[in-house]
BAVEXRO-113567 format. One record per residue (C-alpha): chain; x, z, y. Coordinates in steps of 0.05 Angstrom, whole numbers, m for minus. Example, Ala and Ser with C-alpha at 12.3 -4.5 7.8 and 13.67 -1.06 7.14 Angstrom:
BEGIN
seti,c1,c3,c2
A,246,156,m90 .
A,273,143,m21 .
***
This chain:
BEGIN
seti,c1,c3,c2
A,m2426,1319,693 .
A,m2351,1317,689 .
A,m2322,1252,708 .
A,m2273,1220,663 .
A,m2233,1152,664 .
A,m2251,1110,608 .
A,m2176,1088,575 .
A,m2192,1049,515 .
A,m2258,1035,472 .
A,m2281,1001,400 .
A,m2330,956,394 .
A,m2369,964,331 .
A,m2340,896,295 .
A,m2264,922,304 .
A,m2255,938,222 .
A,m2207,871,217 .
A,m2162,894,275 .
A,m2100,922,236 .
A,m2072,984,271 .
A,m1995,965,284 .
A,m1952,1014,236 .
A,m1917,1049,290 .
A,m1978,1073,320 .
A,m2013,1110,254 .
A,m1958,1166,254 .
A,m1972,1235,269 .
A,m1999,1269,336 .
A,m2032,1316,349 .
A,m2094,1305,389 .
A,m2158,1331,430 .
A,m2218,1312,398 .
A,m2291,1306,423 .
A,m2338,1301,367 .
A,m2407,1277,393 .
A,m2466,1244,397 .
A,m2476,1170,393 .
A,m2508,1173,459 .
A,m2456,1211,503 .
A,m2399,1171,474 .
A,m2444,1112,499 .
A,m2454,1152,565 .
A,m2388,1170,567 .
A,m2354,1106,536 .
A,m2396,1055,578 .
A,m2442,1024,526 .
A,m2491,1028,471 .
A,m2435,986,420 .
A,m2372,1028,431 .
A,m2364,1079,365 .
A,m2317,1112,404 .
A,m2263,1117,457 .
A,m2199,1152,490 .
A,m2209,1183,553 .
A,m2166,1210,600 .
A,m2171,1268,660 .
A,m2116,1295,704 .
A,m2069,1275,653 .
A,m2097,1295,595 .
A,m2125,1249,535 .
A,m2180,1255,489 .
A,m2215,1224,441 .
A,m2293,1216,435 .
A,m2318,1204,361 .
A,m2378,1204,332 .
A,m2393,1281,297 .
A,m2375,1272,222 .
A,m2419,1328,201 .
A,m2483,1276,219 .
A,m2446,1213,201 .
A,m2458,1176,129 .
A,m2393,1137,124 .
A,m2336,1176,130 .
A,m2294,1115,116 .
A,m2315,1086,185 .
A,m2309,1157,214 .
A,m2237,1148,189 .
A,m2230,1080,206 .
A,m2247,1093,289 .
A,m2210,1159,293 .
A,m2141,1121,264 .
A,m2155,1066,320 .
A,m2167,1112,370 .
A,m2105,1152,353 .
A,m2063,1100,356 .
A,m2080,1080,428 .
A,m2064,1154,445 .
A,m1998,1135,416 .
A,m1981,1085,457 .
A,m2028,1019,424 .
A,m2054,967,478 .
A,m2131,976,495 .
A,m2113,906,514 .
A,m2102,884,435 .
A,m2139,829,389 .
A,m2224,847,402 .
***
């Protein structure tokens, strides 16, 4: 298995944390789409939706595949917050 640094991860009640403006611009960014079960492998734990990684340097994020997932809005919802601690947004912000 490859081993990669956990950066930052969601909890699944995180739909009242408002992403700070100047972290939902643009970027362009490696995605993972994935099981529910590796991103809990991968993320550390069965209530993390998903997660930024990082490995030699490199970030990526792990989200749930949207081809097997009912609520796109959510699907929306975790990749915005996940982009926007690969722009710069504090893992450390309001849980």
């Amino acid at each position: 298995m490859i081993a990669l640094l956990l950066a930052a991860s969601v909890a699944i009640n995180t739909s009242h944390i408002k992403i700070p403006e100047r972290y939902r611009g643009d970027a362009v960014v490696m995605t993972w789409y994935t099981t529910p079960e590796t991103i809990a492998k991968v993320c550390g734990g069965n209530a993390v939706r998903a997660c930024l990684i990082e490995r030699d340097g490199m970030k990526m994020m792990l989200v749930r595949n949207p081809c097997y997932r009912a609520d796109i809005e959510q699907q929306a919802e975790d990749e915005c917050h996940e982009k926007g601690h690969f722009l710069g947004w504090s893992k450390e912000h309001e849980k």
